[in-house]
N, CA and C of each residue as an Amber inpcrd file, in Angstrom:
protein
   627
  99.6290000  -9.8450000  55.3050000 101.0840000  -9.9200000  55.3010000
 101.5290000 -10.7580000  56.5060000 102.0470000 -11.6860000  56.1520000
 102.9740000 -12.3730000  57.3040000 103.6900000 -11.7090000  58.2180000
 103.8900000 -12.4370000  59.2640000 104.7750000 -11.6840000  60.2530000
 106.3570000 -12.1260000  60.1450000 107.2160000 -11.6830000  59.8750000
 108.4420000 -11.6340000  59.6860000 108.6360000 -12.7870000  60.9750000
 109.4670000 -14.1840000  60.5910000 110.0380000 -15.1630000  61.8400000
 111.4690000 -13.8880000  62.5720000 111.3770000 -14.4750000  63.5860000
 112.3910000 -13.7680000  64.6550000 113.7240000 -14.6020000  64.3240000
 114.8810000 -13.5830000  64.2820000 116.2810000 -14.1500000  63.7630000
 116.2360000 -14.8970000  64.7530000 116.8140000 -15.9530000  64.1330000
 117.8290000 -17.4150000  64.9680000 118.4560000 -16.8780000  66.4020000
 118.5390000 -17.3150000  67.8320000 119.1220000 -17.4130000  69.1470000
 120.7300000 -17.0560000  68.0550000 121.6590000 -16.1500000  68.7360000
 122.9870000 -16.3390000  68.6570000 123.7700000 -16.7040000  69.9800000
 124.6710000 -17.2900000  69.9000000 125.4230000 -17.8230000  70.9220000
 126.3320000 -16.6210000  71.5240000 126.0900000 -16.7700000  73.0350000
 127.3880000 -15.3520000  73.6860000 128.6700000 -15.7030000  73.6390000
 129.8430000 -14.3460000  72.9590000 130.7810000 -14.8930000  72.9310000
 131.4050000 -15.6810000  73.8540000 131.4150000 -15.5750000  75.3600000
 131.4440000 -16.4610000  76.4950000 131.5940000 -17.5390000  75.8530000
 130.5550000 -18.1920000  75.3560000 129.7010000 -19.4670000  75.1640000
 130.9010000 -20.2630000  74.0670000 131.1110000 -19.2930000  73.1910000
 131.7700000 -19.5320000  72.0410000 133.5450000 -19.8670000  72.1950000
 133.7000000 -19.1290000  73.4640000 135.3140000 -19.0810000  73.8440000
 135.2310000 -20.5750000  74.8130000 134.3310000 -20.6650000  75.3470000
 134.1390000 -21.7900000  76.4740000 134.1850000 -23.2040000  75.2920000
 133.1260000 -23.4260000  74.4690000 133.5430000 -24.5130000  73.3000000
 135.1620000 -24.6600000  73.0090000 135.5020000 -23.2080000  72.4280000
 136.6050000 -23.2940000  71.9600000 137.6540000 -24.0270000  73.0190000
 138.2930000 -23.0290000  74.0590000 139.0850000 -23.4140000  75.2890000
 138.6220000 -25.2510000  75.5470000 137.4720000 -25.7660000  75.6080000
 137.2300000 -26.9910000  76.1980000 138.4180000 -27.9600000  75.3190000
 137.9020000 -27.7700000  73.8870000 138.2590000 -28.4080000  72.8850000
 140.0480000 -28.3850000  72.8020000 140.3930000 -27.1870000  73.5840000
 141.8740000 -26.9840000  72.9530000 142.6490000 -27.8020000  74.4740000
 141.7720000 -27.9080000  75.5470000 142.2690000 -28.3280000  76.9420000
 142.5460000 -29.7730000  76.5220000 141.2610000 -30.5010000  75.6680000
 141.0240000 -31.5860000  75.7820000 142.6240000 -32.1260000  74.9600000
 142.6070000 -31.6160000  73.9780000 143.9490000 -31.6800000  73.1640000
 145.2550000 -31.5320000  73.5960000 145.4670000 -30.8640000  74.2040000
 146.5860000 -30.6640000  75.5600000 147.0340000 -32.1070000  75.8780000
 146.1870000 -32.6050000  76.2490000 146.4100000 -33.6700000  76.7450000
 146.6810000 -35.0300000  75.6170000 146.1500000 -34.8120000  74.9060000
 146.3600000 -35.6640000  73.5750000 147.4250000 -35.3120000  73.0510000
 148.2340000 -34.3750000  72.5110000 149.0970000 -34.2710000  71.9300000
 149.9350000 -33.0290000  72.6640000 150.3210000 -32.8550000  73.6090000
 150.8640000 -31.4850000  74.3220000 152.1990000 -31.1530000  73.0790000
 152.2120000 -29.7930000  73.7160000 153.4650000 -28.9660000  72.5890000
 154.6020000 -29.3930000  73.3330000 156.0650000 -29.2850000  72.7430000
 157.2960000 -29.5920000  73.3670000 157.5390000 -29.0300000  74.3650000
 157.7690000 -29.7310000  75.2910000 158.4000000 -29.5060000  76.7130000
 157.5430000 -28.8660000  77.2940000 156.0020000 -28.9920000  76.9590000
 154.8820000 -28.4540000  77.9190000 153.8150000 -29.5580000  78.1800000
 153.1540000 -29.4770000  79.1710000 151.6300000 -30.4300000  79.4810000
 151.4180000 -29.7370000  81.1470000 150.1270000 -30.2540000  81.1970000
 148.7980000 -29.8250000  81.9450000 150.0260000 -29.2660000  83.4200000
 149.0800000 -28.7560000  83.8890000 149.0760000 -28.5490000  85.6080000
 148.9770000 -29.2030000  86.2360000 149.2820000 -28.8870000  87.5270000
 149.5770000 -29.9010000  88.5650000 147.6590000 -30.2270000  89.4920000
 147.1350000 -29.3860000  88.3620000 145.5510000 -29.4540000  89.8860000
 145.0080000 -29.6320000  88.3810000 143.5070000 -30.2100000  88.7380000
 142.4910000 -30.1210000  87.4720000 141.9680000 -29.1640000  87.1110000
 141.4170000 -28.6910000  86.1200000 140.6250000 -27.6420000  85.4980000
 139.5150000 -27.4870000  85.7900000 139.3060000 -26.5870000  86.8950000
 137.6910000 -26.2270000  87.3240000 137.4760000 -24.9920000  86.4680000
 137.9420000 -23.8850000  85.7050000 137.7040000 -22.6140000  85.1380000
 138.3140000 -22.8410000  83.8360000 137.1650000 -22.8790000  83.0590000
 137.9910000 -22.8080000  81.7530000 138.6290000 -21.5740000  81.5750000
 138.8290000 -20.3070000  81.5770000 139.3580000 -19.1170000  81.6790000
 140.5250000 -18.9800000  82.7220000 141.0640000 -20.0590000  83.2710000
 141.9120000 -20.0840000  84.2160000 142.2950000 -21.7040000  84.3360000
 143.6830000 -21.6670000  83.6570000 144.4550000 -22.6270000  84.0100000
 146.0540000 -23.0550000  84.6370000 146.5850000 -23.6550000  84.9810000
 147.9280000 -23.6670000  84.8200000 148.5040000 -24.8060000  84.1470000
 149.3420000 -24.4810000  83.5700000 150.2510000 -25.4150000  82.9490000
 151.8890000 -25.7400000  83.1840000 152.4830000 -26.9730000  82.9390000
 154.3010000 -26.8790000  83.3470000 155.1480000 -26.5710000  81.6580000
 156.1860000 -26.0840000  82.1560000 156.7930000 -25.7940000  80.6250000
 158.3190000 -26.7370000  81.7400000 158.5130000 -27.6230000  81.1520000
 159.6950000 -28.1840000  81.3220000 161.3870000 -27.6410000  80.4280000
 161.8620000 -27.1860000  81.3540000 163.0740000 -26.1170000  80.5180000
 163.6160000 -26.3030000  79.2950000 163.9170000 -26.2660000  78.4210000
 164.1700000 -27.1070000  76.8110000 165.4840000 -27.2190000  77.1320000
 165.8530000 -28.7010000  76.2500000 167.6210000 -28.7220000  75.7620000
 168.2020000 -27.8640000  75.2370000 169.2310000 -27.3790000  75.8920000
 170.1380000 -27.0730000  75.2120000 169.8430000 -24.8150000  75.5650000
 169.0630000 -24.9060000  76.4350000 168.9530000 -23.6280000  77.0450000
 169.4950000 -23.5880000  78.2790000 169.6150000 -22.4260000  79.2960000
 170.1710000 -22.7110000  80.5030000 168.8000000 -22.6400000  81.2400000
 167.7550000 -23.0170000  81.2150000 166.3250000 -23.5860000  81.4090000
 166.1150000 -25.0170000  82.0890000 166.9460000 -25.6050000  81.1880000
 166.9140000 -27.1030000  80.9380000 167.1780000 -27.6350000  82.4200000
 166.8000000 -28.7610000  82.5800000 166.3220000 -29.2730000  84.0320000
 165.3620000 -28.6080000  85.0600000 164.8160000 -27.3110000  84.3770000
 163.9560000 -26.7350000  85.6850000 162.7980000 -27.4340000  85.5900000
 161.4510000 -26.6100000  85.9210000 160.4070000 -26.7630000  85.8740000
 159.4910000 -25.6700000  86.2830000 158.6700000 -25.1500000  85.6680000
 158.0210000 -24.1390000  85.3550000 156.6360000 -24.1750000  85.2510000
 155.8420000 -23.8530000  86.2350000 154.6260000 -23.8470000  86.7390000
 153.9980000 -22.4210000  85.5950000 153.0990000 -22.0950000  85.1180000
 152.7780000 -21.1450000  84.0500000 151.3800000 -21.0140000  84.3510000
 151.1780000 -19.8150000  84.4230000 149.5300000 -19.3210000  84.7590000
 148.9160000 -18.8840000  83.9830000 147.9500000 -19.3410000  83.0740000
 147.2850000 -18.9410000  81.8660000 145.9560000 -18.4020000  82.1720000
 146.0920000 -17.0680000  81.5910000 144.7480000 -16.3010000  81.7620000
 144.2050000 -16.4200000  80.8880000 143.0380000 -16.9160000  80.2350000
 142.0120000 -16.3510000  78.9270000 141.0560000 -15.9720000  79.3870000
 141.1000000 -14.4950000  78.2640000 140.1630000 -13.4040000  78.5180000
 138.5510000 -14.3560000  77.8870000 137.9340000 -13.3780000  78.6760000
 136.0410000 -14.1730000  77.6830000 135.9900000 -13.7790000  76.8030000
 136.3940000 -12.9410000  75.9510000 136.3710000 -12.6890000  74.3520000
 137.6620000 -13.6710000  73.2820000 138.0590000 -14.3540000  73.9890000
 139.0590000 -15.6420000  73.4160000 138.1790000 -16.4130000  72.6540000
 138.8560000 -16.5010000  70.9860000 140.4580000 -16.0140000  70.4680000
 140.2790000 -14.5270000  70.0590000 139.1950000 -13.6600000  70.1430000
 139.3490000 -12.1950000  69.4060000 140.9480000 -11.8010000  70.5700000
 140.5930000 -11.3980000  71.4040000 141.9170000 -11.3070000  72.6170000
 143.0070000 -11.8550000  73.0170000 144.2880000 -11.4890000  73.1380000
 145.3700000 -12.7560000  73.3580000 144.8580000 -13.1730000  74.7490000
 145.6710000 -14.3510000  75.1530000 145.5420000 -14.9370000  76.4340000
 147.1160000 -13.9980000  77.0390000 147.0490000 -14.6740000  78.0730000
 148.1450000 -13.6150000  79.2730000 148.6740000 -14.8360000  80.0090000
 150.4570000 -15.0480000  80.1750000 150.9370000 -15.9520000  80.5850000
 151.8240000 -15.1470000  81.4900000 151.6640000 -16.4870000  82.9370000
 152.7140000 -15.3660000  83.7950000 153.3520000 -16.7870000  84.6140000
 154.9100000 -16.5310000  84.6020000 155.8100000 -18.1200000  85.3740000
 155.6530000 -17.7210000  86.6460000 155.0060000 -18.8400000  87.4950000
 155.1480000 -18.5950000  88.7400000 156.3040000 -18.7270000  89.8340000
 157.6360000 -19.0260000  89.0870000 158.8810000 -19.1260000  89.4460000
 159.5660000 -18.1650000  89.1760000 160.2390000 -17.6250000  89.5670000
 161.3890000 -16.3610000  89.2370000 161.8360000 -16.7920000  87.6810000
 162.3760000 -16.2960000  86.9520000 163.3300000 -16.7400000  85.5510000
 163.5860000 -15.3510000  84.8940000 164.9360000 -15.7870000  84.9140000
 166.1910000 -14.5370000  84.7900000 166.2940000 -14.7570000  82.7840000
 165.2550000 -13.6060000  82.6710000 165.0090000 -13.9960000  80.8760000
 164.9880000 -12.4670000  80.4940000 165.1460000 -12.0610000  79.1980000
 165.0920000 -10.7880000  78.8630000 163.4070000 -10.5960000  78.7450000
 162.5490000 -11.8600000  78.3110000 160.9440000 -11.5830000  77.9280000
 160.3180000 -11.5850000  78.9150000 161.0520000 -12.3620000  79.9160000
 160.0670000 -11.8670000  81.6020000 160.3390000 -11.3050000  82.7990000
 159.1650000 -10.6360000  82.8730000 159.2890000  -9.2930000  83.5350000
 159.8740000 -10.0780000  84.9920000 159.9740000  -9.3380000  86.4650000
 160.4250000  -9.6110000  87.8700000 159.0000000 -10.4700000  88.3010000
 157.7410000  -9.9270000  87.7050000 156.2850000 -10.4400000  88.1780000
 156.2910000 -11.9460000  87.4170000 157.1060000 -12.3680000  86.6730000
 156.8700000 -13.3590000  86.0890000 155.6690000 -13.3860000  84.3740000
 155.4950000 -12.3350000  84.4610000 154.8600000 -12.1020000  83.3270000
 155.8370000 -12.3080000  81.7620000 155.2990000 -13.3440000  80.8060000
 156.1060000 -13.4090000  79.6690000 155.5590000 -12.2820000  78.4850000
 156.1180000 -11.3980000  77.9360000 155.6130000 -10.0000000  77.2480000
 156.7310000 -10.8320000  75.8020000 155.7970000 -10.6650000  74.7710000
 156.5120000 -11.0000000  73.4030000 155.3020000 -10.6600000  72.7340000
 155.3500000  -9.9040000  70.9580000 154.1670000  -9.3910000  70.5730000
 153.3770000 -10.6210000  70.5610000 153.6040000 -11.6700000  70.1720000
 151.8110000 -12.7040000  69.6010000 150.8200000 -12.2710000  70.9800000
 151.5440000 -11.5640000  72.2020000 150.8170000 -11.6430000  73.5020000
 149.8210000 -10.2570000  73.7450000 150.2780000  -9.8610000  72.3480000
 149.7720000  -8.2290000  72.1920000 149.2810000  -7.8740000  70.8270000
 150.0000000  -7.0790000  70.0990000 150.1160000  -6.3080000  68.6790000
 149.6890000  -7.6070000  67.8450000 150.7550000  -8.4970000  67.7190000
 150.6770000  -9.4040000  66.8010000 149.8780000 -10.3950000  66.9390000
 148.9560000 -10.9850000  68.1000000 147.9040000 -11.5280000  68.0750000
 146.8630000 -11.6900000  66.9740000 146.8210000 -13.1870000  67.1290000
 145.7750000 -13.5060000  66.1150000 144.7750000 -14.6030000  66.4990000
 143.4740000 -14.6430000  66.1700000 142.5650000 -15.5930000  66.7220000
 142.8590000 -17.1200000  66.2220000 143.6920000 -17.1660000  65.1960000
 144.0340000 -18.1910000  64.5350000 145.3630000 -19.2470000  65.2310000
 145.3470000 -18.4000000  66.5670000 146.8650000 -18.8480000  66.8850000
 146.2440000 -19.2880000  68.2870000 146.5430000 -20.7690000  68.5980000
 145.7360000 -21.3960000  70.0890000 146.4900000 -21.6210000  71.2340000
 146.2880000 -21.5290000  72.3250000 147.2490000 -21.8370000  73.4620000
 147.9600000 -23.1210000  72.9440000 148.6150000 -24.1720000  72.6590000
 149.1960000 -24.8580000  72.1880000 150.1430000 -24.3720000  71.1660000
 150.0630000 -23.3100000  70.6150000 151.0110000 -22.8770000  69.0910000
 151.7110000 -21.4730000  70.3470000 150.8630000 -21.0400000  71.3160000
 151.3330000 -20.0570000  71.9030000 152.1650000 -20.5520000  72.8580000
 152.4850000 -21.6390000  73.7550000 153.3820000 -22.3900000  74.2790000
 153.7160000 -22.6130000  73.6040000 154.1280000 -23.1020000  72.5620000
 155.5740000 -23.6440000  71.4220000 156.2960000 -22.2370000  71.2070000
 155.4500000 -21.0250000  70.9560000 156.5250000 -20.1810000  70.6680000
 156.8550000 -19.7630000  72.2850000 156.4880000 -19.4380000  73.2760000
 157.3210000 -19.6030000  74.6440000 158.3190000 -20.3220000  75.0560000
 158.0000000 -21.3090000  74.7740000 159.6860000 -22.7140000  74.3690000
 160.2180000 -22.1880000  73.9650000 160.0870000 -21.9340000  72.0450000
 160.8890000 -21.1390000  71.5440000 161.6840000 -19.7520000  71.8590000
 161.1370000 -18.9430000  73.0900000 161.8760000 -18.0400000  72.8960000
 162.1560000 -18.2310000  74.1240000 162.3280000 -18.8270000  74.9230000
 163.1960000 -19.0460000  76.3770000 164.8860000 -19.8380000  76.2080000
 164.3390000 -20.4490000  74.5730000 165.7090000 -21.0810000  73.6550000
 166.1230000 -19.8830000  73.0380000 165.4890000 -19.0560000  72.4720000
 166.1100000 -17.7320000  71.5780000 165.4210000 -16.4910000  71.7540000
 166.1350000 -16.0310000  72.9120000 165.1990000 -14.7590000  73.4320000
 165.0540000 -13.2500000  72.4030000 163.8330000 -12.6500000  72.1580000
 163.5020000 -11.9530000  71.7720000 164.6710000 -10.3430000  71.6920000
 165.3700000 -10.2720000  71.3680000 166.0530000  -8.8750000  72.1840000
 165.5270000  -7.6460000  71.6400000 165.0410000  -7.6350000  70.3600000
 164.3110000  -5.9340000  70.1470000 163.0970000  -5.5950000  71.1820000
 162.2820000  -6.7270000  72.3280000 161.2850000  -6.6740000  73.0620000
 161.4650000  -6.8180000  74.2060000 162.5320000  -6.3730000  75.0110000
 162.5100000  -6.9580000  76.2150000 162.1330000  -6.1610000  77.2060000
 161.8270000  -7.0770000  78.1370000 161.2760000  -5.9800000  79.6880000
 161.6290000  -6.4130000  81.0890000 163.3860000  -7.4640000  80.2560000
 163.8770000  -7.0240000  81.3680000 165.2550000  -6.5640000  80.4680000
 165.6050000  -5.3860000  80.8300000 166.6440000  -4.5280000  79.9970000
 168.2970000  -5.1860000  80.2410000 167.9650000  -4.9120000  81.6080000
 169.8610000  -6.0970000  81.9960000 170.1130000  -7.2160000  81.5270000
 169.1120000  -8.1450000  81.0980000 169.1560000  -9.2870000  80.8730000
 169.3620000  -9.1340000  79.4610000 168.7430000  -8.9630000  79.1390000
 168.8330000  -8.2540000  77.2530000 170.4320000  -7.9330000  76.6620000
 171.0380000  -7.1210000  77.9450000 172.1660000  -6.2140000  77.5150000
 173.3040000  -6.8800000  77.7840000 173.0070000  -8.0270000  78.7560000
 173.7780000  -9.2740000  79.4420000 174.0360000 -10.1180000  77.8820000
 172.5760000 -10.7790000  78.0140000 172.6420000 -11.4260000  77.0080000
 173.4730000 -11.4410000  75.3220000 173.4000000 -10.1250000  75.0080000
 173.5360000  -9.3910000  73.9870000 175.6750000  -9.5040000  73.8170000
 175.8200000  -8.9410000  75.0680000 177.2430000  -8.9770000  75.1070000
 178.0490000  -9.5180000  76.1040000 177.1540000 -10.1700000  76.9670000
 178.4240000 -11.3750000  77.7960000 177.1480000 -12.7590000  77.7930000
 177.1350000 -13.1880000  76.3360000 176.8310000 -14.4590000  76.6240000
 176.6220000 -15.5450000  78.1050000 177.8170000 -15.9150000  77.9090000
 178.4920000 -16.2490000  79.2310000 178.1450000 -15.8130000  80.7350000
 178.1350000 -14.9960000  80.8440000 177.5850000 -14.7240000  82.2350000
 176.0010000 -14.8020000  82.5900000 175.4340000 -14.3800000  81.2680000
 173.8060000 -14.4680000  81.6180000 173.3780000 -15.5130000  81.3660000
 174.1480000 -16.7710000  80.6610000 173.9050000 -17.9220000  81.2550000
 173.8610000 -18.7470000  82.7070000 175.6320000 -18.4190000  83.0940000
 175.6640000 -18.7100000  84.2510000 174.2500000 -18.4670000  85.3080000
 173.5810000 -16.6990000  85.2840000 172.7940000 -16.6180000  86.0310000
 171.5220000 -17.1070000  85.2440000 171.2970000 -17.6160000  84.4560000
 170.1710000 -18.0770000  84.1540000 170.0130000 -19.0910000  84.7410000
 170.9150000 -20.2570000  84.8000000 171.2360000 -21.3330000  85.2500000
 171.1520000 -21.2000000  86.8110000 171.6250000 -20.4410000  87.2240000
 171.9760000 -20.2410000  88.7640000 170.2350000 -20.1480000  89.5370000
 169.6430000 -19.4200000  88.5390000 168.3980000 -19.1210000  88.8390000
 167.3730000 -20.0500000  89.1190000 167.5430000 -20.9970000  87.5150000
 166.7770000 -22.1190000  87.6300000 166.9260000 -23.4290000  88.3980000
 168.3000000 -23.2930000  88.9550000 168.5710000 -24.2540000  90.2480000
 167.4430000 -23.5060000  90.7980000 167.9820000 -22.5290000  91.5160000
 167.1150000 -22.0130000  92.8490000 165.9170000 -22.2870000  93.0420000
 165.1920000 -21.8040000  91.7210000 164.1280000 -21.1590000  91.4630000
 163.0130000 -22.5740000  91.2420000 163.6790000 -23.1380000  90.4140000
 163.0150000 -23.9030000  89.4680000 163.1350000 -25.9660000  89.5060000
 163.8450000 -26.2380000  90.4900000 164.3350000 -27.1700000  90.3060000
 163.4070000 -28.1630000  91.3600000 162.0130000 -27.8370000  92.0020000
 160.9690000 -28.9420000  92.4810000 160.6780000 -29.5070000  91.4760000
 160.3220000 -31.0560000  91.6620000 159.6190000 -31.5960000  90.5300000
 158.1050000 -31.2040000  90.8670000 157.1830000 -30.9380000  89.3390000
 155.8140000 -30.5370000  89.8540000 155.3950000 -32.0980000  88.1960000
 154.2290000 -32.3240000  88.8840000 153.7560000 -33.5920000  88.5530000
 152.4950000 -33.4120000  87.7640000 151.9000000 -33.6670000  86.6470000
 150.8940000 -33.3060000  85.5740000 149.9130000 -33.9140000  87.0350000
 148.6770000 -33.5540000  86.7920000 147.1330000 -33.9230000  87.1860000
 146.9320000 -34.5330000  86.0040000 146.8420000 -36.3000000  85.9580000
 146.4650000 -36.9690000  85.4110000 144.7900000 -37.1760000  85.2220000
 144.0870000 -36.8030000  84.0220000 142.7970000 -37.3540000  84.5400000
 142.5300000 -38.8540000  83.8970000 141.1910000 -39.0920000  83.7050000
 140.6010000 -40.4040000  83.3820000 141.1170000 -40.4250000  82.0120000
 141.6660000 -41.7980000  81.4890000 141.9410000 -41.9480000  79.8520000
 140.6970000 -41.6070000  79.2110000 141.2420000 -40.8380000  77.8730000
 140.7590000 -40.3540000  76.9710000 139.5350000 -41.1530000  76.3140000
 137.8670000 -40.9210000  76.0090000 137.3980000 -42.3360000  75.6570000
 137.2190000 -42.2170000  74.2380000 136.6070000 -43.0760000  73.5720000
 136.4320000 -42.9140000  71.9410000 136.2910000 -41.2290000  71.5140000
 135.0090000 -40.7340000  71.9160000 134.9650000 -39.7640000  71.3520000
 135.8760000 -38.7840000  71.3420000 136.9510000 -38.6880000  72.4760000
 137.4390000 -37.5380000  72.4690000 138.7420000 -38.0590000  71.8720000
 139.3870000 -39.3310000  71.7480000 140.1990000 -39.1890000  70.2220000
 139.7610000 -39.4750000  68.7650000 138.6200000 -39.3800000  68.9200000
 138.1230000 -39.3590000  67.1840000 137.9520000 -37.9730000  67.3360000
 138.0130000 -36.9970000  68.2920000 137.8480000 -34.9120000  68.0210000
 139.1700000 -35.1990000  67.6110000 139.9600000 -35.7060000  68.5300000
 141.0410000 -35.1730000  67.8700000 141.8290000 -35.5400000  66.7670000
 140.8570000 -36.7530000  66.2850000 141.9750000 -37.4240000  65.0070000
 141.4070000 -36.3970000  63.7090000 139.8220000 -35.6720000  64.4260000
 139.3240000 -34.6860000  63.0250000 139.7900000 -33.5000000  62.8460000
 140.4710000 -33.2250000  64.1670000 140.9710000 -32.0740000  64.3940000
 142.5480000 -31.6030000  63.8560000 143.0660000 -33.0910000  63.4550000
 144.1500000 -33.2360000  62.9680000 145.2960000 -33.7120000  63.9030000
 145.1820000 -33.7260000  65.2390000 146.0750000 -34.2490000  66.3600000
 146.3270000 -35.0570000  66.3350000 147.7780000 -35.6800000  66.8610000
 148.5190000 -36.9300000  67.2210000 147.5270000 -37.1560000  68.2460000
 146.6010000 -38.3360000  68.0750000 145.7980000 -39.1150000  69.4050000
 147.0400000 -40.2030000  69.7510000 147.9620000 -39.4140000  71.2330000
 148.2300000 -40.5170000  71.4540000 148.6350000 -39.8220000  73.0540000
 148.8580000 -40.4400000  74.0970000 148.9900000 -40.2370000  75.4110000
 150.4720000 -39.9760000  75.7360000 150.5930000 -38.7640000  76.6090000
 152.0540000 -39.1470000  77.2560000 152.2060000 -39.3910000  78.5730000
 153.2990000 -39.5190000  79.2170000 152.9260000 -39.7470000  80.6250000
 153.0260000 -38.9120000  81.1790000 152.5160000 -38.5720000  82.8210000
 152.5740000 -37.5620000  83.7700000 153.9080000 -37.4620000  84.2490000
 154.4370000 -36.5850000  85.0460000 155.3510000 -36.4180000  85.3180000
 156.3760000 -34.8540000  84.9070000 157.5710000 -35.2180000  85.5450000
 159.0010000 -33.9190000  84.8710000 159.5030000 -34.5990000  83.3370000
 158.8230000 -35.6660000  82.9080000 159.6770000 -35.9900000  81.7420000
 159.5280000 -34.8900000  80.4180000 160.9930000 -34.9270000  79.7440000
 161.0900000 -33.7190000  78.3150000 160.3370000 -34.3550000  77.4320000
 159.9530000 -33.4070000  76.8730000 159.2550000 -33.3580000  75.5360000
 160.0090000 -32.8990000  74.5510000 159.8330000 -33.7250000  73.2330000
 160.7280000 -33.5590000  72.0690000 160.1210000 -31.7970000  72.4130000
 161.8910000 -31.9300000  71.3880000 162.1180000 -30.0630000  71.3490000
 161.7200000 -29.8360000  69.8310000 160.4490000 -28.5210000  69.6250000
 160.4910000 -28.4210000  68.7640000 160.4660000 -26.2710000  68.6760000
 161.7430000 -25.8800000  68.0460000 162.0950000 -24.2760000  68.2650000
 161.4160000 -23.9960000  67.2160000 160.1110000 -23.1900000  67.6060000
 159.4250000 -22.8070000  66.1010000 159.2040000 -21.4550000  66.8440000
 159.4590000 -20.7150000  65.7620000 159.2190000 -18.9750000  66.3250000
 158.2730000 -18.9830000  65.6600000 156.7610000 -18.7420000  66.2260000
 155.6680000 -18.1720000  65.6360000 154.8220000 -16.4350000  65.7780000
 156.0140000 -16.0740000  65.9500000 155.7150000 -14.6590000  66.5960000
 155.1920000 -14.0510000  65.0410000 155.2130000 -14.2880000  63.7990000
 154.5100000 -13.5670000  62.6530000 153.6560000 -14.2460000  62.0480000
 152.6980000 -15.2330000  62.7700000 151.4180000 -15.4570000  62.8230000
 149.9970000 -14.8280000  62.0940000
């Protein structure tokens, strides 16, 4: 009787989140989501990045700039990732720590949903804040029934708070291979520039993912 071959090496999920994350960084940069792109330093940790969310039109956001600290866990995508603004912002979805709390970040998580679709719905809801979820309650209750004023301090905030320019970490142009990933991957291969400049606005609530 033969000896039974030994199952195939499997890859650690580590291994598997690290592919993934590389691939979705590299894309970032190829096609970033509205009114977001890279950090101001390069990517030494794939499990640790930062990124800018530039305030959207037509929110009281608009003109800031927003430094964003992205955690991914090593079991990414089974696990959501964890986003926290390193600027104050007077929002009903973020907490005083700067932490943004909305379900895709929890309950409603799905592996199918990538840091890129998860910044678009953060855009989206800094334009149309969540109010059955909030954790900050005044802001919520502001929001809810004096329009008007929780703008003003939204606004007031993001002067204060928010109004350094912070500048993308440009790296080396993109070479063949890595826009033919992304032309298979389905991405706009095309470059934007560094800088505070807006990014088309696009308000997509993907919170039922």
């Amino acid at each position: 009787m033969s000896a039974r071959a030994p199952p195939p090496p499997t890859m650690p999920e580590s291994d598997w989140a690290v592919r993934r994350i590389r691939k979705e960084l590299k894309l970032l940069w190829l096609d970033p989501p509205a009114f977001c792109r890279p950090g101001p330093a390069p990517v030494t940790d794939p499990f640790h990045w930062e990124v800018v969310i530039d305030g959207p039109d037509g929110s009281p956001y608009s003109g800031g700039t927003f430094p964003v600290d992205v955690a991914i866990p090593k079991k990414y995508p089974m696990k959501p990732i964890k986003l926290t603004f390193k600027t104050k912002v007077y929002h009903p979805n973020i907490g005083p720590e700067g932490r943004m709390a909305v379900d895709i970040f929890g309950e409603w998580w799905s592996p199918a949903i990538t840091i890129s679709t998860a910044l678009l719905s953060v855009v989206s809801v800094l334009y149309d804040p969540v109010l059955d979820l909030p954790v900050r309650r005044d802001a919520a209750l502001q929001y809810r029934h004096e329009r008007g004023l929780f703008e003003q301090k939204a606004r007031r905030w993001t002067r204060r708070y928010a109004s350094a320019p912070v500048a993308s970490f440009c790296p080396a142009a993109p070479g063949k291979e890595l826009l033919e990933e992304a032309a298979t991957s389905g991405a706009v291969a095309r470059r934007r520039s560094c800088g505070a400049g807006k990014w088309r606005f696009f308000a997509a609530r993907l919170l039922a993912i």
